[in-house]
N, C-alpha and C positions, 0 to 999 in steps of 0.2 A: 504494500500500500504506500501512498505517498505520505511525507511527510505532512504532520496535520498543521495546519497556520497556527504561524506564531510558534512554534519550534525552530531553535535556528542550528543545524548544521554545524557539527564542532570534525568531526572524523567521521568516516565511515568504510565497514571491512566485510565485504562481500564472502564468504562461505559458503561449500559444499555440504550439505548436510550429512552427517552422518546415521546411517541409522543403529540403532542401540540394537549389540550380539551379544546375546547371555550377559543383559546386566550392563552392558558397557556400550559408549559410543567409541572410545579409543582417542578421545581428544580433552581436552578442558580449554577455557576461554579467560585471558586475559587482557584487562584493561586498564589501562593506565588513564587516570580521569584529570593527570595534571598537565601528560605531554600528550595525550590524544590517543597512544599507541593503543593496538589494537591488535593482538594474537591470539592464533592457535598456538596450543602446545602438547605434545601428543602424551598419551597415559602408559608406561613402560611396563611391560611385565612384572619388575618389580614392585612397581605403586599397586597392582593387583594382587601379587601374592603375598605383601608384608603387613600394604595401610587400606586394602581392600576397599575404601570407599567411603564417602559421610565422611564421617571425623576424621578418621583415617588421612584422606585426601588433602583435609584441610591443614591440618599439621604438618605436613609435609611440603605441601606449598606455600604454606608460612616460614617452616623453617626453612626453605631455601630461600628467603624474601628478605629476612630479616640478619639481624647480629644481634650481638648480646647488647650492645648497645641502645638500642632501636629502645624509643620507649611508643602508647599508645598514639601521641598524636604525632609523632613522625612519617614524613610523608612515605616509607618506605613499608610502613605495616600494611600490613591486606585486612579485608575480610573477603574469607575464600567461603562458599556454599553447594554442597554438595550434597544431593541423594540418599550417594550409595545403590551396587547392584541389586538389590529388591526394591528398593522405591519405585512409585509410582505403578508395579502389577495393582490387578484388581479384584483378585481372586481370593483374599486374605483380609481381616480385618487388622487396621491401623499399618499399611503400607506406605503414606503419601508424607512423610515426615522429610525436611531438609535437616543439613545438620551445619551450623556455622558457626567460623573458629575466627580469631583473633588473641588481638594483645588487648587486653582489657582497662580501660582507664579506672576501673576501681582497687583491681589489684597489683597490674601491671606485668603479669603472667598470662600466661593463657588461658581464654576461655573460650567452652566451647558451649553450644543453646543446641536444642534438637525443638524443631517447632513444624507442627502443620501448615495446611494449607497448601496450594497447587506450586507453587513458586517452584521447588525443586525439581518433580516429576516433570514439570513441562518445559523445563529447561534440558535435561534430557532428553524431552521428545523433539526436540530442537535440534540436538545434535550435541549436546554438551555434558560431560558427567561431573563438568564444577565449573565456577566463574571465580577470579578472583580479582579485585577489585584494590588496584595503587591507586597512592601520588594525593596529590592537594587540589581541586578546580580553584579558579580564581572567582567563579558565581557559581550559582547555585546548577547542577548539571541533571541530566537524568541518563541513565544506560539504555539502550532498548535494542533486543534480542527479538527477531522478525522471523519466525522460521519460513511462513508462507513465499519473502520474499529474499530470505536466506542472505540478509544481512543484517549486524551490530552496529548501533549507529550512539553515538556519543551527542547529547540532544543538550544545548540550552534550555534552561526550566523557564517557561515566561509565568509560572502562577505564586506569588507572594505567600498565601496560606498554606503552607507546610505540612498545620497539622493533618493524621492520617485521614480521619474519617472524610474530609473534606477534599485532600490532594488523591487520593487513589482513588475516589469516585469519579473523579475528573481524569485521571489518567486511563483509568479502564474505558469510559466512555470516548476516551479521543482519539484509542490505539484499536477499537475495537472496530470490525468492518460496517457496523450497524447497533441500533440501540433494540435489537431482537437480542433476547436472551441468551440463544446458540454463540451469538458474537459476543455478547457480554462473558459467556463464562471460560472464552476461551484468552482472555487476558489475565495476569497474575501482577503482585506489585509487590515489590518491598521497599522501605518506606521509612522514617522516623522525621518526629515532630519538633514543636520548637522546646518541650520541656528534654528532649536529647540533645539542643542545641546548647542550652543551660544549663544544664549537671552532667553529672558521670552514671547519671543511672540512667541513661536512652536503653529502649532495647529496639527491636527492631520490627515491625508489623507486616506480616504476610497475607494479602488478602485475599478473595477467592469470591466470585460475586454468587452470592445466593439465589435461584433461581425461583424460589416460593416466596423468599420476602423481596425480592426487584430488589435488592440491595447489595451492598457490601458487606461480608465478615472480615475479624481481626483477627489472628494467631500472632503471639509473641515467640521471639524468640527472645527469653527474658534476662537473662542474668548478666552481671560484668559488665555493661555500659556498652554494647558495639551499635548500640543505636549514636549514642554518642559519636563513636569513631567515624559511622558514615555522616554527621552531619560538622566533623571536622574538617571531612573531606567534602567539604560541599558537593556531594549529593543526594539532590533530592529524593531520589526512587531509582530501582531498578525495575523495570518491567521486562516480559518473557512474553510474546503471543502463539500459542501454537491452537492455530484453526483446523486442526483436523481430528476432534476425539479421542478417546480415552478409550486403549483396551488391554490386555496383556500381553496382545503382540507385539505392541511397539517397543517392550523390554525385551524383546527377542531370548525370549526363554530355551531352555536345552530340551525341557518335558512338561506341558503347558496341563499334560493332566493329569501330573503330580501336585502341582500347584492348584488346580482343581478340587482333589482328593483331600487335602490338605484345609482348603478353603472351606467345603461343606463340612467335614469333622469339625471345624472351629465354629462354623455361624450354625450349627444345629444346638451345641452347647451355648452359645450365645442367645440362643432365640429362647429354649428351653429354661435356662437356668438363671441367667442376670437378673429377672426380677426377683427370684428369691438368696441372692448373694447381695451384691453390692448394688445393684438396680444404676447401673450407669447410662442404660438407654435412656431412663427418666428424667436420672437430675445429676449426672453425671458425676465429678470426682465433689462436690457440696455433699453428696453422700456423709462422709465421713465428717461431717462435724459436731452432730451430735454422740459418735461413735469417740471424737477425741475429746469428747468434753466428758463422758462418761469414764472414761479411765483414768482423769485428771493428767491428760495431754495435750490440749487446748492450751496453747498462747495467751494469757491475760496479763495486759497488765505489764509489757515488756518480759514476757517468761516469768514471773514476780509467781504467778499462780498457775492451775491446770483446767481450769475449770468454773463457770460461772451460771449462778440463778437466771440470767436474762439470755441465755445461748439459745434457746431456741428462738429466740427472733431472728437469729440471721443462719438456722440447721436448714436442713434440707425439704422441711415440709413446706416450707414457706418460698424455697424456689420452686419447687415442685407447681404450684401455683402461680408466680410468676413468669417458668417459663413459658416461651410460647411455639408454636409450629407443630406440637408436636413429633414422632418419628417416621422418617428417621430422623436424625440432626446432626451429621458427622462433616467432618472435615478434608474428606478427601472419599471420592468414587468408589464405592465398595465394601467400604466401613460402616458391617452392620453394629459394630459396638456404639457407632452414633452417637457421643457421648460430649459431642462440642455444640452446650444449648445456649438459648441466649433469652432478651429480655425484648422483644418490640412495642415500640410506642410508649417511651420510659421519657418523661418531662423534667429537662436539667432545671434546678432551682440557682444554678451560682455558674460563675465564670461567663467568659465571653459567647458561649452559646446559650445563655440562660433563656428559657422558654421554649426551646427546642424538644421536637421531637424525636428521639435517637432509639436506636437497635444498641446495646448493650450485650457484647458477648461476654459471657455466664454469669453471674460469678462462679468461679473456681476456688474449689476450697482452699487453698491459699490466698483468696482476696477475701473471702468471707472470715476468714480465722486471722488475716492483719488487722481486719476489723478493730477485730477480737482483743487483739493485741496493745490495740491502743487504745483500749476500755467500752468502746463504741458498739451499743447492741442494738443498729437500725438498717431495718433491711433497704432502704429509701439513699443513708448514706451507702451502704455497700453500693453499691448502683450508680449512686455520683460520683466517686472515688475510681471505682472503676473504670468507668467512661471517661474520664479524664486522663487518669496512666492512659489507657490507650493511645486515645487519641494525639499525644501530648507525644507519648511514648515514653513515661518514665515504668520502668517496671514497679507492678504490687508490692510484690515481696521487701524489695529494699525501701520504698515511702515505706509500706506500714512498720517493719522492721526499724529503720531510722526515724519515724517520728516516734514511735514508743519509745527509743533512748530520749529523746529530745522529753517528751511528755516526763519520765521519769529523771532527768536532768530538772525541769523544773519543777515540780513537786521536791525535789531532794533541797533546792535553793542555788543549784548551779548555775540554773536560768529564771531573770525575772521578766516581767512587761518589757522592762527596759533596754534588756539584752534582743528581745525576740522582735522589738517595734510596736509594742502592744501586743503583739497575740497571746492569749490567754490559754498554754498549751497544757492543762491539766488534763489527763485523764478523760476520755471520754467528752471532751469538746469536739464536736462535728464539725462545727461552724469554723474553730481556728484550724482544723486540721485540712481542710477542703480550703481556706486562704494560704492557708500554707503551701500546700499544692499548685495551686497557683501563680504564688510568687517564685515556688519552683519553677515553674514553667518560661516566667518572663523575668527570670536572672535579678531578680530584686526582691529587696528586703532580707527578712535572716531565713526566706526561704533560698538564697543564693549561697547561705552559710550549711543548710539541711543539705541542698538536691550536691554538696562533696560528699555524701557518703560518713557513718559512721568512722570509719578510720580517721578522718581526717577532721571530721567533728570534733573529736575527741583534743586532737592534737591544738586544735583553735579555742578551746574550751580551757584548757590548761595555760596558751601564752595569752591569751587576753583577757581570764576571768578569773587565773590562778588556781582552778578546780585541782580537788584532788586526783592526781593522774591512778594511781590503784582502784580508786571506786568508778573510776572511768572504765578501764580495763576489765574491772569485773562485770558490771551489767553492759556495756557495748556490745550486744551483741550479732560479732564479726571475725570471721577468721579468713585472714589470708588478705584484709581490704572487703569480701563479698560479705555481706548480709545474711544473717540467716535464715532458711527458709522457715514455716510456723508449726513447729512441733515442740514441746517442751521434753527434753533431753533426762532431765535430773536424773533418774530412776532405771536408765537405759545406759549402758558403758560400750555397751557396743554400737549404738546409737551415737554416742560420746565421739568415738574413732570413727564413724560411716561420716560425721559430718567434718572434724578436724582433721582428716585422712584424705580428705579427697580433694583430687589434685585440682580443679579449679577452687574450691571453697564449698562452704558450708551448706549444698544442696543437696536436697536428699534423693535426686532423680542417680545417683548413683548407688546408696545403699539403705535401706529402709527396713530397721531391724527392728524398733520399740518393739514390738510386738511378740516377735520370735523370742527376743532378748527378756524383757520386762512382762509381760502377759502370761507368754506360754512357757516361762523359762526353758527354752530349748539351747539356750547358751550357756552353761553352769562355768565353765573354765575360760581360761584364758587361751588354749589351744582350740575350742572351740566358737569361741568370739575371732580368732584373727581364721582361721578356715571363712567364717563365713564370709569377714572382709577382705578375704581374697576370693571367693567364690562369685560373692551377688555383684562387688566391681564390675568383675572381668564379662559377667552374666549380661551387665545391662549396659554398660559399652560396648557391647555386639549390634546392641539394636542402633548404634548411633553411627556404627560403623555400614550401617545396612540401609537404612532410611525408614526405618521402623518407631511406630510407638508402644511403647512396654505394657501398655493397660491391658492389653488381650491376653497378654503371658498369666496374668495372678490375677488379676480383677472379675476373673471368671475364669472357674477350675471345673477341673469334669467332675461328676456326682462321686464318683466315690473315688476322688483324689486320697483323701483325707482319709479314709481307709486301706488303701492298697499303698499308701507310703505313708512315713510318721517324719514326727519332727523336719530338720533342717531338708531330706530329703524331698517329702511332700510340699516342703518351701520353693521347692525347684521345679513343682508343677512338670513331671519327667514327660507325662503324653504331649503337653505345649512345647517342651524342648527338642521333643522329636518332630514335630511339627515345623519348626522353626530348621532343624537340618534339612531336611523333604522341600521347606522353600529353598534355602540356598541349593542344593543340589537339583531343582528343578529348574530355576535361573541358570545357574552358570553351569550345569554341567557336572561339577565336581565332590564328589561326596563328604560328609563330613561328617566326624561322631561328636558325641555333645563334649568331651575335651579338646577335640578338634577344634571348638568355638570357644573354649576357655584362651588355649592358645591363640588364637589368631586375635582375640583382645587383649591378652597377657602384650602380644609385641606393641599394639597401640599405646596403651596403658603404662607402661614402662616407657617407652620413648617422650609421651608426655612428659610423664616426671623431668626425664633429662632436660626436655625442654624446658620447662622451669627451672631448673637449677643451672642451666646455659643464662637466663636470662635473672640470675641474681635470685633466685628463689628457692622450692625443692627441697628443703633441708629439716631437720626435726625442730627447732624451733619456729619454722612455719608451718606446723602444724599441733602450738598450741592451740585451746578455747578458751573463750571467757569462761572464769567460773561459775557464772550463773546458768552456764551451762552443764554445768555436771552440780551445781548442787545450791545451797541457800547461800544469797550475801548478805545478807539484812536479819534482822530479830525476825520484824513480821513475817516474814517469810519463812524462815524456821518456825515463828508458832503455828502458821497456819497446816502445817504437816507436823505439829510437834508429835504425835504418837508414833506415825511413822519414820520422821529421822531420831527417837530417840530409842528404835528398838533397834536401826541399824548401828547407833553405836552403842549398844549393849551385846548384839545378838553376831556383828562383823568386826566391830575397833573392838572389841573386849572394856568398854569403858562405861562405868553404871554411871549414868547422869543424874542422880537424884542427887539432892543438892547443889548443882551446877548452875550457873545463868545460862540466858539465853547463848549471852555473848560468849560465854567460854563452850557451850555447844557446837555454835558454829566454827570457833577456829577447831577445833579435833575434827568434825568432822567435814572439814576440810581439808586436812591436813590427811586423814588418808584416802578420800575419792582421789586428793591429786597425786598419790601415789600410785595408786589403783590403774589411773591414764596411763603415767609412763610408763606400768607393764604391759598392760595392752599396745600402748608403743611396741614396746620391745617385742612381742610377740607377735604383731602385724610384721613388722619389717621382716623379723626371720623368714616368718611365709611366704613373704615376696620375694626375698634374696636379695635384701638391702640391707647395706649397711647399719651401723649403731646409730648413725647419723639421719638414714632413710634416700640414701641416693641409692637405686642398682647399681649393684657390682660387674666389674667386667666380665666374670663368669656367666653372670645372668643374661647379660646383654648379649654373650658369643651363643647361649643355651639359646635365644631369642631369634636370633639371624639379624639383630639390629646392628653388629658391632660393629658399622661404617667409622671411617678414619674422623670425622669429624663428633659424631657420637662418642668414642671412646675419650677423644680427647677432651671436651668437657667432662667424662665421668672422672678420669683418670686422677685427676687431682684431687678429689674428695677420697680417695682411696684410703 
């Protein structure tokens, strides 16, 4: 198609399209958005058999992009977005995930987001198995990948409003060959707004136009700020148009009805069983918040508590009602787990769209449980707060997470009116917390002080207000510079290391154990806490390597999982893991046993690490927590569980508390949870093959096939 008016012409690079063989097009696509350049660059046998795809990909063409120098806004960092070989089939639920990697402006290591929406797969169907994205524009630019007409064109943005909900409806509408729905849904956008222009917590919006509501949806890619980094690099969007439909030939499969076979086994258990498991068709991952607030795992209160009287106003009965469309509601072709709902015809009360009518996607129990966090039980705020991360693009997770420090900073006296410009940020204010967000957004006020991130809050909090830097460090909670995601830790140790262990930061989309650990005590030792944090790692860094989303693996298990395996085993859901061999081996051809896929994220996984630790990172003291992640910092806080922490140190420290204060309860038992970490330290690393320190060993690295000349030499000195 022609270019549409009012786009101006910066480069353009003609392409032969490739079409995708088992999984692969054999090419990836680079651009350089500050000199115009514009390549192919071809995908080596190696990049397939070591970093397979998705994250894989991206890691790899970062670390050839970068040096240890390189920090996130330098013009030399990428973000590179990739698939992976099973993205975008259709024969499988939760297939259509992209996976995108960079240098992170909150931590300054790498981070890596796995998010839906078309963006990925149809960039493949393009002709491409990644895109990675240099350099600095001098205005605002947009990418645009044209399979129809089988050129990348480097576009001058003529539209001033950035934010999502706004620029990608206009950019689908401009790229599309018609305002018929067939044309509408065959353009994708990614995208971030002006509160990624403002802070370090952009993430990135994937949209996919919905063809029941005329509209556009949102998928993030959430975490580490790479919303931020594309709108360092002033650009505005990348768009992908592939007009020719969606089916699983265009992933050029090796056995099309294996993946078939594979497909019905999954959506028969899905169709049959999800309403009586976790009911994700309904009200998707909101499920679990009345689930976390019963087991006193609920976020209240900056992690202060587990649990609260007013939680069912923002649980899942109440989206249940909210949402709207009903099923299906998923995020990509094929996905009957359908589990991506949303809110239409939701009326903003604040901010520069005030009176508007918006499409609001989910809330997601992480936006419902930051709520949470920052004391607020209104289903009216979840919805506002929402809508605005979005559209804005500041990720959930880190506003709610960093306004509950802020909240609980000023309730302690760290912060008053004075400090904040007026905003009155106690606890459960709606109204400051939604201003606050705002001034996020437009780089002013002490929301320009919030949207740097916890880490760096802290460090401003100390030279300009003289705060105490210890009681910083202990309710902060952040590890690594990222945010934590909304789960309260206390009571979980292997929970403790799934979140302090993992190589981008404190997310739990890598190991998610409360459960296993704390509920159903299936982890009694410390050999069996670092097994499983070498297992479930390696387990769900597969799907990021693949273009996979994790919810189909455990969020629905067959009828008598849970009798035909027990413990840790039955955690492993064995008939889904064979399932998940059967796709890759129907894709690419090549067989695999389920250690087969251990390994082939074991070499990911471990190269990560190095790459952190090349770029100043990596090391065991980056991989402390705050302690009010592993236990109480405050009196109140210990009273409010006084039965339970004074039986664990009677029943685990050997220490009777009777007669004790509060305060000399909390230092003992303190004093051994943070002992208690540095074994499970110790005991992670051995199972990995890291050192005391937590770098891989060369032995590990040669065991791996990663031990390239530049790899070793970074490990080698931490030896």
């Amino acid at each position: 198609m022609a270019v549409p008016q009012g786009y101006r012409v910066i480069a353009e690079k003609s392409y032969e399209r490739a079409s995708a063989h088992r999984g692969y097009t054999g090419k990836t696509l680079y651009v350089n958005v500050g000199t115009g350049a514009i390549e192919e660059r071809p995908v080596t046998q190696q990049m397939k058999d070591v970093f397979i795809g998705g994250r894989g990909f991206g890691l790899w063409r970062l670390w050839n992009a970068v040096d240890a120098s390189t920090t996130w806004d330098d013009p030399k960092n990428e973000i590179v977005i990739s698939s992976g070989p099973i993205g975008g089939i259709t024969q499988y639920a939760g297939t259509g995930k992209s996976l995108v990697v960079s240098l992170s402006p909150t931590t300054g290591c790498v981070i890596d987001c796995n998010v839906g929406g078309y963006f990925g797969p149809y960039l493949k169907f393009a002709g491409w198995d990644a895109i990675e994205v240099q350099g600095k524009a001098k205005k605002d630019v947009i990418v645009v990948v044209d399979e129809a007409d089988g050129v990348v064109r480097l576009l001058e943005c003529p539209h001033k409003d950035v934010n999502t909900h706004v620029l990608a409806d206009r950019l689908t509408r401009d790229f599309a060959d018609s305002d018929a729905p067939k044309d509408l849904i065959a353009v994708a956008t990614v995208s971030a707004g002006a509160g990624a222009e403002h802070t370090r917590l952009g993430c990135l919006n994937f949209s996919l136009y919905d063809m029941r509501r005329k509209g556009l949806r949102l998928k993030q890619a959430g975490r580490g700020g790479i919303g931020t980094v594309l709108r360092d690099k002033r650009v505005a969007a990348l768009v992908v148009k592939h007009p020719g439909g969606v089916s699983t030939e265009l992933n050029g499969p090796a056995d099309i009805e294996r993946l078939r076979k594979a497909g019905t086994r999954i959506t028969k258990e899905i169709l049959a069983l999800d309403a009586k498991q976790n009911d994700m068709r309904s009200v998707g991952t909101s499920n679990i918040v009345e689930v976390m607030n019963e087991f006193d795992l609920l976020p209240v209160e900056n992690y202060r508590f587990g649990s609260h009287p007013e939680a069912d106003a923002i649980s899942s009965p109440v989206w249940r009602t909210r949402f709207t469309q009903g099923l299906p509601d998923g995020c990509w072709f094929g996905c009957t787990m359908a589990c991506a709902h949303a809110v239409d015809g939701f009326t903003l009360k604040t901010g520069p769209y005030k009176g508007d009518k918006v499409t609001v996607d989910g809330p997601e129990y992480e936006t419902a449980a930051g709520s949470a966090n920052m004391g607020i039980f209104e289903a009216d705020f979840v919805l506002e707060y929402n809508f605005y991360c979005d559209t804005y693009v500041n990720e959930t997770i880190s506003f709610a997470t960093g306004t509950a420090f802020v909240m609980e900073c000023y309730e302690a006296g760290v912060l008053d009116k004075k400090k904040t410009g007026g905003l009155d940020l106690r606890f459960g204010n709606a109204q400051a917390a939604l201003e606050l967000l705002h001034q996020m957004a437009r780089g002013e006020g002490f929301g320009s002080i919030a949207g740097q991130g916890i880490r760096r809050m802290k460090d401003h909090f100390v030279k300009a207000y003289g705060a105490n830097r210890a009681f910083l460090d202990d309710i902060g909670m952040e590890c690594k510079g990222l945010e934590y995601s909304e789960y309260v830790t206390k009571e979980s140790l292997a929970m403790q290391g799934g979140y302090g262990l993992a190589n981008k930061g404190p997310q739990h989309d890598e190991a998610w154990l409360i459960f296993m650990d704390m509920v159903n005590k299936q982890l009694p030792t410390f050999a069996d806490k670092a097994e499983a944090l070498h297992y479930f790692p390696m387990w769900r860094t597969w799907f990021g390597l693949m273009g996979l989303c994790k919810l189909p693996w455990n969020d629905i298990e067959p009828a008598d999982n849970r009798t035909k395996y027990k413990g840790i085993e039955a955690a492993k859901v064995p008939e889904h893991v064979e399932n998940y061999a059967n796709l890759f081996a129907g894709v690419t051809g090549i067989e695999v046993t389920p250690s087969d896929i251990i390994r082939q994220s074991e070499r990911v996984y471990n190269f990560q690490r190095v790459f952190n630790v090349r770029m100043g990172f990596g090391t065991r003291k980056h991989d402390a927590i705050p302690y009010r992640s592993a236990g109480p910092v405050t009196v109140t806080e210990y009273e409010s569980r006084a039965d339970r922490y004074d039986a664990v140190l009677r029943d685990a420290v050997g220490v009777d508390p009777t007669g004790m204060t509060t305060e000399e309860k909390v230092k003992a038992l303190r004093s051994y949870r943070e002992v208690q970490y540095e074994k499970l330290i110790d005991a992670v690393y051995a199972r990995r093959g890291w050192t005391k320190d937590g770098v891989p060993t060369l032995a590990k690295l040669k065991e791996l096939g990663i031990d390239f000349p530049d790899v070793v030499g970074v490990v080698r000195e931490h030896q």
